[in-house]
C-alpha positions in Angstrom: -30.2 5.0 -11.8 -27.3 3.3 -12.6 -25.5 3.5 -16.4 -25.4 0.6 -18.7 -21.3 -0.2 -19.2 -21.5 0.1 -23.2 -22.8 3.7 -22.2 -19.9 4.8 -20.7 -18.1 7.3 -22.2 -14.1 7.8 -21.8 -13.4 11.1 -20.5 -10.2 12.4 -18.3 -9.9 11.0 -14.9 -10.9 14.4 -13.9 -14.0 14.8 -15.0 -15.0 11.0 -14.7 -17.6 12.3 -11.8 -17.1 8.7 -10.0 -13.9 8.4 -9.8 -13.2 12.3 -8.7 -16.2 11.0 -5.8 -14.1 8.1 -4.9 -10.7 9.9 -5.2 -11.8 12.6 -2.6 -13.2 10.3 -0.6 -10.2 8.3 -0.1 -8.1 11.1 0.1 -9.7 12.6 3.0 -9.6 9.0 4.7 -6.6 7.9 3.8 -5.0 11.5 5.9 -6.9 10.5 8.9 -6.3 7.2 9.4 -2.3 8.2 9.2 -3.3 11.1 11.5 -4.9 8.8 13.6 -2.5 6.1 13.7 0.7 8.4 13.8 -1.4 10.5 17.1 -2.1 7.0 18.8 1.8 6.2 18.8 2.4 9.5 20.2 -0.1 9.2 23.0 1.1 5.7 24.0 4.6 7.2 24.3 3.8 10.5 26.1 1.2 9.2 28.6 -0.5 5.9 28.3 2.9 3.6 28.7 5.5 6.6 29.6 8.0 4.9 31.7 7.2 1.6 31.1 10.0 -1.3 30.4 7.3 -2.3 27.8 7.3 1.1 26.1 8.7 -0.5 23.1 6.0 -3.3 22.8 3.7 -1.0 23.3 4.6 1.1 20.2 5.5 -2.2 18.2 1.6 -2.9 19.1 0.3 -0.4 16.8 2.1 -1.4 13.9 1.4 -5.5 14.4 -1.8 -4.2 14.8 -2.6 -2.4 11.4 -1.0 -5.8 9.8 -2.0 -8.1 11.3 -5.7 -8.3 10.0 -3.9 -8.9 6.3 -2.8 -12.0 7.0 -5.4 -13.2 9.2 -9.1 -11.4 7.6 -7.7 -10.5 4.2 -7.8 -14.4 3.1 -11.0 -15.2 4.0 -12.7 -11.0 3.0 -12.2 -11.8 -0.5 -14.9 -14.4 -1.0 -17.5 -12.2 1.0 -16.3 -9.0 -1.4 -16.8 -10.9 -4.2 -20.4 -12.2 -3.2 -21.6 -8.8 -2.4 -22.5 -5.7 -4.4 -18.5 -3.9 -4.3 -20.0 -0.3 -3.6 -22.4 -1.8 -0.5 -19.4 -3.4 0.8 -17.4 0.4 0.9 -20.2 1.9 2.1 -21.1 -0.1 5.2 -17.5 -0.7 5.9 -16.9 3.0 6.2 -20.5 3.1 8.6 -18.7 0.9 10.6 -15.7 2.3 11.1 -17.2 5.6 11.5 -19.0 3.9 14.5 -16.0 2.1 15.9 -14.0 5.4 15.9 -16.8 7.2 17.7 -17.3 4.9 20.4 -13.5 5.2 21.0 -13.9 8.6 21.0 -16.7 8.5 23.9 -13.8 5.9 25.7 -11.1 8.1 25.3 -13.2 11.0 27.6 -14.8 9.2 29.8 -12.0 6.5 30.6 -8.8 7.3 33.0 -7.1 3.8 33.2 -3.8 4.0 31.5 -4.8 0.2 31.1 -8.0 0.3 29.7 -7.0 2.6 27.2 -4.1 1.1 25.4 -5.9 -1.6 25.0 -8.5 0.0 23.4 -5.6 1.8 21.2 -4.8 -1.2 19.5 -8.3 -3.0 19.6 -9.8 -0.2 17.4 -6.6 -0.1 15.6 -7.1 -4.0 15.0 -10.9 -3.2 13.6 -10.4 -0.4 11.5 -7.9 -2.8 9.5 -9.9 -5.5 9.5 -12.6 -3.6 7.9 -9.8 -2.1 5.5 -9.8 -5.9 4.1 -13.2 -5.5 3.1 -12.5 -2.0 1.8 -9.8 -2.0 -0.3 -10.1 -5.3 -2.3 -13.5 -3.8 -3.1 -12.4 -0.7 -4.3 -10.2 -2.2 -6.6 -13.1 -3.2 -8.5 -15.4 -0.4 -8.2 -12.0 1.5 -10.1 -12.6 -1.0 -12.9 -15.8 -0.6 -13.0 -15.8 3.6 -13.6 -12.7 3.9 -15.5 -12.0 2.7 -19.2 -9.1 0.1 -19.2 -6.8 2.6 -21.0 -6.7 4.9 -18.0 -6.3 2.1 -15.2 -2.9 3.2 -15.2 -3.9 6.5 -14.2 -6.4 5.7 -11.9 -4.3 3.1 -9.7 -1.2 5.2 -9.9 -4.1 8.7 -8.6 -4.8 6.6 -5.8 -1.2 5.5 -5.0 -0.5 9.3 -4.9 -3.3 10.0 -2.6 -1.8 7.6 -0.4 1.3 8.6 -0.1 0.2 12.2 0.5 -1.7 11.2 3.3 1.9 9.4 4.5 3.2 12.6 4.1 0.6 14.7 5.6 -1.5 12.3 8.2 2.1 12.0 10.8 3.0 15.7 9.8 -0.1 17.3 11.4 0.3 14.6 14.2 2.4 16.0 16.8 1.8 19.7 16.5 -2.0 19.0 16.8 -1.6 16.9 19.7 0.5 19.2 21.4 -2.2 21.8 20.6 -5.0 20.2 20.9 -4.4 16.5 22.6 -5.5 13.3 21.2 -9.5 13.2 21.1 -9.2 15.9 18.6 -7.4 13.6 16.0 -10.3 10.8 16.7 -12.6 13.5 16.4 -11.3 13.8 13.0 -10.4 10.4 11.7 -14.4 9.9 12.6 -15.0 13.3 10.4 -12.5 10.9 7.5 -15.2 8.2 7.6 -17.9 10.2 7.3 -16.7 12.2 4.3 -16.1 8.7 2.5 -19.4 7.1 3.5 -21.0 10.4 2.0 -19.0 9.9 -1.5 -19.5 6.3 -2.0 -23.2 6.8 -1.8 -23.1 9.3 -4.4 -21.1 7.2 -6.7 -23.4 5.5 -9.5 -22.3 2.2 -11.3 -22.8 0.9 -14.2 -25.0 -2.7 -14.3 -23.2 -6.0 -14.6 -25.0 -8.2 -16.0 -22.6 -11.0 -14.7 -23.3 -10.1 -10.7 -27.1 -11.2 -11.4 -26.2 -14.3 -12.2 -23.8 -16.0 -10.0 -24.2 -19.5 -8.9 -24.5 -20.2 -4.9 -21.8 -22.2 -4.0 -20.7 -22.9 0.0 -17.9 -20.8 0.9 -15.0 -23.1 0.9 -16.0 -23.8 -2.4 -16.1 -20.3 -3.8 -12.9 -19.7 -1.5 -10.6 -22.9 -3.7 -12.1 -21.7 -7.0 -10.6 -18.1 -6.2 -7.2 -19.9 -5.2 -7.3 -22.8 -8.1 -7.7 -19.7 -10.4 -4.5 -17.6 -9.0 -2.6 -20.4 -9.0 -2.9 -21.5 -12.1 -2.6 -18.3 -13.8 1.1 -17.3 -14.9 0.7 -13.9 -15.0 -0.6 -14.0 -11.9 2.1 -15.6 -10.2 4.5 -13.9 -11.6 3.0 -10.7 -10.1 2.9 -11.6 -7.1 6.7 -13.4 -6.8 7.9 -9.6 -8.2 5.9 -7.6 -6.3 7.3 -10.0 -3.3 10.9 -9.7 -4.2 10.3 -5.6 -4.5 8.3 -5.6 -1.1 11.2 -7.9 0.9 13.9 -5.1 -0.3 12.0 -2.2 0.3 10.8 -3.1 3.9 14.4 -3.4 4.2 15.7 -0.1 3.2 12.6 1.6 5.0 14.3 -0.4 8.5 17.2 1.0 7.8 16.6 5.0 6.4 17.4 6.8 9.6 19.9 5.0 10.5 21.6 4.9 7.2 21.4 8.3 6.8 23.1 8.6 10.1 25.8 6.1 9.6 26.7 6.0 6.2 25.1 9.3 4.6 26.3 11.4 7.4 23.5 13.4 7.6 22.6 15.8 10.5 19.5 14.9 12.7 18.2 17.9 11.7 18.0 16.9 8.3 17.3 13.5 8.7 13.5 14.1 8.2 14.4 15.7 4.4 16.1 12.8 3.5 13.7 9.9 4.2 11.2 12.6 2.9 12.4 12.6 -0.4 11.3 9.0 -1.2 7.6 10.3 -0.7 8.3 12.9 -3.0 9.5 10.9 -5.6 6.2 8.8 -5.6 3.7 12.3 -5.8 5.8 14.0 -8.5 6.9 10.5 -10.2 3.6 8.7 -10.4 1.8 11.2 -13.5 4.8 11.0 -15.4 5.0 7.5 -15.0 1.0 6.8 -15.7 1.7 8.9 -18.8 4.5 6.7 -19.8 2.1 3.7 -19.3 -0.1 5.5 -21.7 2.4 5.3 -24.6 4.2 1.7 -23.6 2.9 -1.3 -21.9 2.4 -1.8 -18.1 4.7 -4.8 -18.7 7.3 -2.7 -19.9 6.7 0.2 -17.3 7.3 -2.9 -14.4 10.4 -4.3 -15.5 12.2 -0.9 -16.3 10.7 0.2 -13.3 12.4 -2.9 -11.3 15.5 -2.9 -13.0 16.0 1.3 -12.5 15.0 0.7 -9.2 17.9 -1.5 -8.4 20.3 0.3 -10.2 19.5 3.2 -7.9 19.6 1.3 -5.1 23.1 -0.3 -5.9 24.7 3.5 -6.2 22.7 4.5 -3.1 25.0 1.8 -1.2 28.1 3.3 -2.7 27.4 7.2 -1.7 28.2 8.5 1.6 27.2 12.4 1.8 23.2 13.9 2.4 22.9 15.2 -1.5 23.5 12.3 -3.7 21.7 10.1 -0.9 18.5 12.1 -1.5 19.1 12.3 -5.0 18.8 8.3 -4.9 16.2 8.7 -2.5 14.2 10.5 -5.3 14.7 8.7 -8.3 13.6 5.4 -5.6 10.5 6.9 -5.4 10.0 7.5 -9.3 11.1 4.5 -10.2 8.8 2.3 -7.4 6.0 4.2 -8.7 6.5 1.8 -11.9 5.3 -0.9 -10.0 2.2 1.0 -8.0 0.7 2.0 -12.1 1.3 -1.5 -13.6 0.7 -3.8 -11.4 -2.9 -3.6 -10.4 -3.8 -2.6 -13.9 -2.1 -5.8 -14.9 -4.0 -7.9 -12.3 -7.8 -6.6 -13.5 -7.0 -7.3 -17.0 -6.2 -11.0 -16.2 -8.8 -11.4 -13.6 -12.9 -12.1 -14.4 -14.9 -9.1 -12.2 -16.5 -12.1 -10.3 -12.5 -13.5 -8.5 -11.3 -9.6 -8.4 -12.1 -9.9 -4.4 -10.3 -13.4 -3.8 -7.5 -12.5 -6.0 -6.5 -9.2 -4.0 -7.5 -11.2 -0.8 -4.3 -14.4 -1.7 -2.1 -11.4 -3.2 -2.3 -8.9 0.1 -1.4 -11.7 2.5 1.9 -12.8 0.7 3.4 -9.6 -0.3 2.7 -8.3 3.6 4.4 -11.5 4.8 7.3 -10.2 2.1 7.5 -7.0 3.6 8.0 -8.2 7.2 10.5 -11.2 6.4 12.5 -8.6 4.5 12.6 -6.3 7.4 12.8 -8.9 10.2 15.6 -10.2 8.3 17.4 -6.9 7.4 17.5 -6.0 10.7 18.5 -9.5 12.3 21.5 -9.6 9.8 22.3 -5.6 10.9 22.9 -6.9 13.9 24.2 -10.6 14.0 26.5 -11.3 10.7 26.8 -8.6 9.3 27.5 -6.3 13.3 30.7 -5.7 12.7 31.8 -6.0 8.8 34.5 -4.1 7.8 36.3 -4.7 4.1 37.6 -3.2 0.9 37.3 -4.7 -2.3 39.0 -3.2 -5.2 39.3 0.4 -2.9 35.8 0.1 -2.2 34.9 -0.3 1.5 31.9 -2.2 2.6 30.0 -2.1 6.2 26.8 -3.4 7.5 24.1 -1.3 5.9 25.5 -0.2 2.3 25.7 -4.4 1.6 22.5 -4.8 2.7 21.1 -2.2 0.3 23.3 -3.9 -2.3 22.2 -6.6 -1.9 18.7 -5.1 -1.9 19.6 -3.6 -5.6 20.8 -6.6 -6.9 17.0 -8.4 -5.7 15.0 -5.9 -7.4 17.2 -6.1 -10.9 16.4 -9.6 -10.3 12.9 -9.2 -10.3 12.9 -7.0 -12.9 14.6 -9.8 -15.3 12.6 -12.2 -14.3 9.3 -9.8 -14.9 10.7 -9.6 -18.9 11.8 -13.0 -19.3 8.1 -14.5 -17.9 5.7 -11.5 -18.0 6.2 -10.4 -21.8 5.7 -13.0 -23.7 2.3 -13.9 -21.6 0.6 -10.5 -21.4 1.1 -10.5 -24.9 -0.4 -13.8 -25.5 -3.4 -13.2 -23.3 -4.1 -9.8 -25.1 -4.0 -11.6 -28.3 -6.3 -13.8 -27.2 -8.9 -11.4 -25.6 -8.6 -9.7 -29.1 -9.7 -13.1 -31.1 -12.3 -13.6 -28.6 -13.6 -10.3 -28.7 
């Protein structure tokens, strides 16, 4: 049965038995849908479009088609996630899923047509993050639910990490295992991810709102422009969002350019190219507990716009250095210092938003800072190689080319943002706080 709320005790994240449930869980999904995704690229290359003049749109496919549901189902998910008990919502999502990935499975062996398959490549790929819309809005809230608001931080920041271990991880084990074993054995085991997940959320137990018996039927466009009227008009909100945006347009930009920059401007052997871009991921893990600590003992505000600002600054001497070790030294401290923004800002967005919008709220949020992150990139690259082709000057005895501008440039953003986060966040939090305190 589930727990009254006021029951709840606050204990460590570690021994907070639902989260634990819900942190393995993810953990072991998270590594197989990268496995899965990262093994789908390689099969398109090495046999399902090997050869073909379209080999490149082929293997742009999969990643249009893990973002494209974002912009198209995440919108409209959130008022469904919202109207529906948050735990149901994981759980048959992942049954789903689970079923969509075994079915594929049962294609991928009994189906020979180059054709036929590819297609299906990107048409589960397509499903599996639609139903992520559902998912991950959802498990926002079920977060809030089993954790005390002091350890949000914490919590958010735990999960960031299991993601970016399963970045670091999923595409690792990819092409050894398929060389070893071939690609039904990753389906095989993305299915195995689901199923793990399913099994957890069900033995999650949540504590009884009182507010989710009571919710007033309304037709969904109506539910849909109270959820929108309500970001909108919410400062904090907004400025959230145009921050996280301004951090997600430079970042897809420096991850266009990582390879290439360490080639160019870093110098860096290809053998060593893979240690380089590496050591952002690194910086994340080992950055992320020393940052939810610092959370603990500051503000989230505070943790963002340092957190911004540091990660410019970083940025600004990463376009200035030119040899492997002080590149992934920058590389590093990028990671730390982006972790800022994965601990403060969802924590920040519960606080401000009633239980009942958490759903829409993530579902306007997602959309924008995705479209962000491919304008940045689009843009990046298109600037690469139109204006910026062939730039060549010195400014007081300091030479400037194409790609250390750009990540200038990008440095220069995300100090913006960080400014802006202190000037406008501050002063509201603050407010909003105080007034939660009176009212409480």
């Amino acid at each position: 049965m589930d727990e009254p709320i006021a029951s709840q005790k606050q204990t460590s994240l570690i021994a907070n038995r639902n989260y634990a449930l819900l942190w393995i869980g993810q953990a072991f999904s998270l590594v197989g849908d990268y496995f899965f995704s990262a093994t789908i690229a390689i099969w398109i290359i090495d046999r399902l479009a090997r050869g073909a003049s379209w080999l490149p749109l082929a293997t742009g496919g999969v990643a249009m088609a893990a973002t494209l549901p974002s912009l198209v189902v995440g919108p409209l998910a959130g008022v469904f996630v919202d109207r529906w008990s948050r735990r149901f919502t994981m759980i048959w999502t992942d049954g789903i899923r689970l079923a969509l990935v075994l079915i594929f499975l049962s294609l991928s062996l009994s189906v020979t047509n180059n054709v036929v398959l590819l297609i299906s490549c990107l048409f589960i790929l397509l499903l599996i993050a639609s139903g992520q819309q559902f998912f991950a809005p959802a498990r926002v809230a079920v977060v809030a639910d089993v954790v005390p608001r002091e350890q949000h931080p914490q919590a958010y920041g735990s999960l960031q990490q299991a993601n970016y271990l399963a970045q670091i991880i999923g595409p690792s084990l990819a092409a050894p295992l398929y060389i070893a074993f071939g690609p039904t054995w990753a389906f095989g085991l993305n299915a195995l991810s689901f199923l793990v997940s399913f099994l957890v959320i069900m033995a999650i137990k949540l504590p009884i709102i009182k507010e989710d018996t009571a919710k007033e039927k309304q037709g969904f466009w109506s539910e849909f422009m109270e959820g929108l009227r309500f970001f909108v008009g919410s400062r904090i909100l907004i400025t959230l969002l145009i921050s996280g945006m301004i951090f997600m347009f430079g970042g897809m930009a420096y991850n266009s350019f990582e390879y290439l920059y360490g080639v160019e401007n870093l110098h860096i052997p290809e053998v060593w190219l893979g240690l380089y871009v590496g050591s952002f991921g690194i910086g994340v893990v080992l950055g992320l507990p020393f940052i939810g600590y610092l959370a603990k003992r500051f503000t989230e505000v505070q943790v963002l716009w340092i957190g911004l600002i540091c990660s410019g600054v970083v940025m600004m001497i990463l376009s200035r250095s030119t040899t492997m070790i002080p590149g992934m030294i920058c590389g590093f401290l990028f990671g730390v210092f982006s972790s800022c923004i994965f601990v403060s800002v969802r924590p920040l967005t519960v606080l401000v938003t009633p239980r009942k919008l958490i759903g829409r709220v993530m579902a306007f949020e997602t959309p924008m800072i995705t479209v962000a992150s491919l304008t940045g990139g689009l843009l990046a690259s298109t600037l690469a190689s139109t204006l910026l082709a062939n730039l060549d000057v010195t400014v007081s005895g300091m030479n400037f080319g194409r790609l250390d501008t750009i990540f200038l440039l990008i440095g220069i953003m995300s100090i913006s943002a960080g400014i802006f986060a202190r000037l406008t966040l501050y002063r509201a939090v603050k407010k909003y706080r105080a007034e939660q305190a009176n009212a409480g």
